[in-house]
C-alpha positions as CSV (number, residue, x, y, z in Angstrom):
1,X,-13.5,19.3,0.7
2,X,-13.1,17.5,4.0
3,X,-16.7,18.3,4.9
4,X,-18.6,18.1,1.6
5,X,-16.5,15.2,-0.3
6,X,-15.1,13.4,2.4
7,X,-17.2,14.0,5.2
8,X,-16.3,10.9,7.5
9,X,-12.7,11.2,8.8
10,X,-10.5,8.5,11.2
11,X,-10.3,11.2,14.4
12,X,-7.4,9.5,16.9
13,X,-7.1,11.0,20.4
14,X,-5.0,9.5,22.9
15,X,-6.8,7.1,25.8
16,X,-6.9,6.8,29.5
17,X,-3.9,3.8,28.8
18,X,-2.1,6.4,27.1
19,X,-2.0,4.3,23.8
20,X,-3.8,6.4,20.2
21,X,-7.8,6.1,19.9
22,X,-9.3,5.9,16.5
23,X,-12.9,6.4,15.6
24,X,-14.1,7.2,11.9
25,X,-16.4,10.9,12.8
26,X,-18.4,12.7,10.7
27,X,-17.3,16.2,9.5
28,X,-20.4,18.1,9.3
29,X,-20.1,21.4,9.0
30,X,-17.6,24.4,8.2
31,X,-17.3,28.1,8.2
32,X,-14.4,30.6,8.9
33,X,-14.5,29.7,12.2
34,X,-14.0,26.0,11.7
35,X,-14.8,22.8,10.8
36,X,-17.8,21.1,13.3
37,X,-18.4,17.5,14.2
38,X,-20.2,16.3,17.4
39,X,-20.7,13.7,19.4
40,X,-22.4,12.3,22.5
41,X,-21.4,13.3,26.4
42,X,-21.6,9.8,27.4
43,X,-18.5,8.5,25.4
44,X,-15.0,8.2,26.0
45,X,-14.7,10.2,22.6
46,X,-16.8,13.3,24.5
47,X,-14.1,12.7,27.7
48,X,-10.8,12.7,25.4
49,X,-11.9,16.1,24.1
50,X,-12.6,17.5,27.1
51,X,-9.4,16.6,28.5
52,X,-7.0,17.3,25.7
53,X,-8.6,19.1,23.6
54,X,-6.7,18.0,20.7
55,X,-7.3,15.4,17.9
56,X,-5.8,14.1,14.8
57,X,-7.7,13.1,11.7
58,X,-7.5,11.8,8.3
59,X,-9.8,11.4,5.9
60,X,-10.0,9.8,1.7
61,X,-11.8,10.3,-1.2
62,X,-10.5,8.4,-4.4
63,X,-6.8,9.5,-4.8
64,X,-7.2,12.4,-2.6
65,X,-6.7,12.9,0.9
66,X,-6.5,15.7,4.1
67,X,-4.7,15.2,7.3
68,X,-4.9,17.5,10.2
69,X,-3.8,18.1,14.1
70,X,-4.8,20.8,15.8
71,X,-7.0,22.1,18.7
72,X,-10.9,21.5,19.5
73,X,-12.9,23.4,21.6
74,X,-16.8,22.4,23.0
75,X,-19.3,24.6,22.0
76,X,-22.1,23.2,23.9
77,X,-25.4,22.0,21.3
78,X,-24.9,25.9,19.8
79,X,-24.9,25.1,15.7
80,X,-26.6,21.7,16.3
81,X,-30.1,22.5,14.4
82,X,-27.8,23.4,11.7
83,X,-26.0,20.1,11.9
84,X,-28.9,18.4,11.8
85,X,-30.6,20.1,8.7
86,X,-27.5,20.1,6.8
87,X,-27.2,15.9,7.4
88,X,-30.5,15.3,7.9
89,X,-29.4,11.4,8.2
90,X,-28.6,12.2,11.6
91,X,-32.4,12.9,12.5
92,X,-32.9,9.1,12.0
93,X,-30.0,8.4,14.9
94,X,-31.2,11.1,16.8
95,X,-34.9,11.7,17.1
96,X,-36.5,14.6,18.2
97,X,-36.1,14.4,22.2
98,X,-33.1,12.2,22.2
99,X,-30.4,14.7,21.5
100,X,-29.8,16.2,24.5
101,X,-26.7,14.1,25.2
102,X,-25.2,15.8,21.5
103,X,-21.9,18.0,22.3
104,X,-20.8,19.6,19.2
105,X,-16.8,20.4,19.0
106,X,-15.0,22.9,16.4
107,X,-11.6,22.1,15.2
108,X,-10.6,25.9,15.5
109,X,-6.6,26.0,15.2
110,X,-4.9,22.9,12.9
111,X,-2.4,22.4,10.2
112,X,-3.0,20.3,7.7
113,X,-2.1,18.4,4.7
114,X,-3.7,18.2,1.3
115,X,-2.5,15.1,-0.8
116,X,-3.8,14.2,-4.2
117,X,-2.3,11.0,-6.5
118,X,-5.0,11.2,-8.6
119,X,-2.2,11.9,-11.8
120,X,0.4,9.3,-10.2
121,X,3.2,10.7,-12.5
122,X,2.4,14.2,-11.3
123,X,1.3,14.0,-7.6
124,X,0.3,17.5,-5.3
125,X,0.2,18.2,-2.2
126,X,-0.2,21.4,0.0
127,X,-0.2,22.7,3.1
128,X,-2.9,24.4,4.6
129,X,-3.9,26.0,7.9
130,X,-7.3,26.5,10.1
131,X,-7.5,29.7,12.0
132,X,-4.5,30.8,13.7
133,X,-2.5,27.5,13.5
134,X,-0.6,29.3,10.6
135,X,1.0,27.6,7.2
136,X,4.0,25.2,8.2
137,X,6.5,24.5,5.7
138,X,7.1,20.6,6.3
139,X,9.2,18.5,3.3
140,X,12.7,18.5,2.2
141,X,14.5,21.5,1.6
142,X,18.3,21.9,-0.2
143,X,20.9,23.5,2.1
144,X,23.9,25.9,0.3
145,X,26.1,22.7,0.8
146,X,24.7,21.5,-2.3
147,X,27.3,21.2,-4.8
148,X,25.0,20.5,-7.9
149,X,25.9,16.9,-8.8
150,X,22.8,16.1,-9.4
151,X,22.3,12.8,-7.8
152,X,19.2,13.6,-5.9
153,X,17.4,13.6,-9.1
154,X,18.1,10.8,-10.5
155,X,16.7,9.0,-8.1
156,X,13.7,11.3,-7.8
157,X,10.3,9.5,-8.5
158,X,8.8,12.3,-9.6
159,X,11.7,14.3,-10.6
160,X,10.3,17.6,-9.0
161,X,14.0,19.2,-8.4
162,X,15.1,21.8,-10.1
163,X,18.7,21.6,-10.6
164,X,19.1,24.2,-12.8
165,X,20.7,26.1,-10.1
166,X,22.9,25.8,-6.9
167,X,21.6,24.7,-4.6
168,X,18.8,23.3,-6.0
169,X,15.1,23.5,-5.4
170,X,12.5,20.6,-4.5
171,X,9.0,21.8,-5.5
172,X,7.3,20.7,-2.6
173,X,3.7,20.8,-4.2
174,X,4.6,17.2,-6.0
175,X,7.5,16.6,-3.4
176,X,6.7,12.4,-2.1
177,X,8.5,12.9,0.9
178,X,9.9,10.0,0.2
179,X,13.9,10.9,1.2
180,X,15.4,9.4,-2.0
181,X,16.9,12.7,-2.7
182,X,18.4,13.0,0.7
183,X,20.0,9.4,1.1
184,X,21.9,10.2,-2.4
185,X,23.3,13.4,-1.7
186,X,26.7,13.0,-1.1
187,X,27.3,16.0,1.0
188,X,24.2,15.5,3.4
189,X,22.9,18.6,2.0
190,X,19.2,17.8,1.8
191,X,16.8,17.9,5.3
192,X,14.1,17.0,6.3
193,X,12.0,20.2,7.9
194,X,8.9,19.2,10.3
């Protein structure tokens, strides 16, 4: 999804004034190994990789988005003919003979987020990994201090809590993340998990 239906993404990195970076780079290629972008030695972009080796991104379509932080490593101009045949816009940036400057980067090891409003009443959203990052479980989560009052889902906007039994459950696939549930429960049951 994030490189076929999204494909540009907002990639921050953090600069030489230690303040966030934000660029909007295409994503333009994937396989098990990955997910491929690339860009050109001679920018601060190319410079932030190299040293950090790390990025954050985000990207939208519609009511549907992805979020990810993980590692990136340089992989020289290997995979770059395949870049450019599978976004074969790029041959008009880059002419033959001009892209010797073109670094191409994999985003090995991330976590992500998938988050989709498109039904508002019935949001999801998942969590997701890229090679060896492995599946995080981020949200709010009911501790055995819950005493089944109930109050957390009342003020639920999308009443995803099952309270059918003590403690109860949030389904964190429609979960907002919102902390409603945990500013009503009386006995400071509910946490947040990152």
């Amino acid at each position: 999804m994030l490189v076929e239906e999204m494909h540009s993404a907002a990639v921050a990195t953090i600069g030489g004034d230690g303040k966030p970076h934000i660029r909007i780079i295409d994503m333009m290629l994937y396989d098990d190994g990955g997910v491929y972008f690339l860009t050109a030695k001679g920018k601060e972009f190319y410079t932030q990789l190299m040293a950090q080796k790390f990025i954050a991104l985000s990207a939208v379509s519609g009511k549907k988005s992805l979020s990810l932080r993980g590692y990136v490593k340089n992989i020289g101009n290997s995979r770059l003919e395949e870049i450019f045949e599978k976004n074969s816009y790029m041959k008009g940036i880059y002419p033959e003979g001009t892209r010797q400057a073109l670094q191409v980067f994999c985003l090995y090891s991330a976590t992500g987020e998938y988050f989709d409003i498109s039904e508002p009443s019935n949001v999801r959203r998942d969590s997701f990994f890229i090679g060896e990052a492995g599946a995080q479980s981020v949200g709010y989560f009911v501790s055995g201090l819950c005493t089944g009052c109930k109050k957390c889902l009342a003020v639920c906007p999308q009443k995803c809590i099952n309270v059918t039994s003590v403690p109860a459950v949030i389904d964190g696939g429609r979960c907002l993340n919102c902390g409603n549930c945990a500013a009503a429960c009386p006995v400071n049951a509910i946490k947040m998990q990152v």
